[in-house]
N, C-alpha and C positions, 0 to 999 in steps of 0.2 A: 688572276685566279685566286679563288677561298677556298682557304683549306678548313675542311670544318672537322674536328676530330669526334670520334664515336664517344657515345656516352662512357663507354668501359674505358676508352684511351683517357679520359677527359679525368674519371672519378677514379685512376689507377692512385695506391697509396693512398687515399682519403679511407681514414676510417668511420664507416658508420654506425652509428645507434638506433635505438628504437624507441619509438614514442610508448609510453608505458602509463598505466592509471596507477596510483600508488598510493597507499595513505601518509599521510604527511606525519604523523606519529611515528614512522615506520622511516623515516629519512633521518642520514645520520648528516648534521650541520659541521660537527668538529669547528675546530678552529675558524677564524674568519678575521676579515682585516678590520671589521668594525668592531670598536668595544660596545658601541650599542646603536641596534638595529633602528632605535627610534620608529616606533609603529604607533601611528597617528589614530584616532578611533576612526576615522577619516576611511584611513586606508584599511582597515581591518571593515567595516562596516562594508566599504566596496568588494573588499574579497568575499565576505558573506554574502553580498547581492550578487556576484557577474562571477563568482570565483573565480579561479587563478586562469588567466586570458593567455598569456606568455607563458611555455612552459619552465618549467625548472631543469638546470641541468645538473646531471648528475652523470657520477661515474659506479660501474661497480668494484666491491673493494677487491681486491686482490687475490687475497686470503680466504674471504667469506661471501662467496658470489649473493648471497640474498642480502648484502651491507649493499644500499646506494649512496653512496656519500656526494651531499650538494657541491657542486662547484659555483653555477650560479642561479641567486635565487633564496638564500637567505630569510631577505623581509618577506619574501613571497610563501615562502614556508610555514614561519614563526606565524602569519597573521592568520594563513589558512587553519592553523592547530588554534589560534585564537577563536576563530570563527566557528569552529566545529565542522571543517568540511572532512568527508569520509574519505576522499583522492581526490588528488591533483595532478595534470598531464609531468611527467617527468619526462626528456629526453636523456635516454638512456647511454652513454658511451661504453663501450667497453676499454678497461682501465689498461693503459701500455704500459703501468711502472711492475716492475718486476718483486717489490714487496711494498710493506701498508709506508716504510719511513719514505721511499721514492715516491709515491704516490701524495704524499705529505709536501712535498717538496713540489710536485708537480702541478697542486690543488695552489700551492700559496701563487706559483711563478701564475696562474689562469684566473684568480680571481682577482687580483689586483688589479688589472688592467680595466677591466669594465667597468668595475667599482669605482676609481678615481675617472672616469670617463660620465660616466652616468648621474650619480649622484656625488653632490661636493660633499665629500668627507673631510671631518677635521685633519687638521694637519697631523697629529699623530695616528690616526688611522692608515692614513699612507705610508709613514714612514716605517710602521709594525707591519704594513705588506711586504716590505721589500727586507724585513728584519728576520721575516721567518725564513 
């Protein structure tokens, strides 16, 4: 016998977000594990043709519900304001830390992980992830 559980059992404590159009001007990047995003004309050229494909994640800030502060999504940000795109799909979370320094704290432990997964960062780029 399968036990198949209900979508509500299934998505119980998962927090959701909302896919959001945003201007990329308007997103707050703060701190980041890279000292530099290295953006290729390459890469900014393809954001102006296909714009931003993957959305950006973002959370809201705490304090200031219209701050979405990027978690991940960085280069994808930086190249869109390079490119002059007007929005970009953000996925929107809503923020669990209880002020802007937990939230700080919560943004460094979330974006290390994909960053060292995704693209090779220098070796001190990693290590200033796990520093903040």
């Amino acid at each position: 016998m399968t036990d198949t559980p209900s979508t509500e059992a299934a998505n119980a404590g998962i927090e959701h977000g909302t896919l959001e159009h945003l201007g990329p001007t308007l997103l707050d990047i703060g701190d980041n594990v890279r000292d530099d995003a290295a953006l290729s004309k390459g890469f900014i050229a393809s954001i102006a043709e296909l714009g931003v494909l993957v959305p950006i994640t973002g959370v809201r800030d705490p304090e200031r519900s219209e701050v979405v502060r990027v978690r991940n999504g960085q280069r994808r940000t930086l190249a869109a304001r390079e490119a002059g795109l007007a929005s970009v799909p953000v996925y929107v979370l809503p923020s669990t830390a209880a002020d802007a320094n937990q939230e700080t704290i919560d943004a460094s432990c979330t974006k290390s992980s994909p960053t060292i997964k995704r693209r090779t960062s220098p070796t001190r780029n990693g290590r200033a992830a796990f520093s903040r």
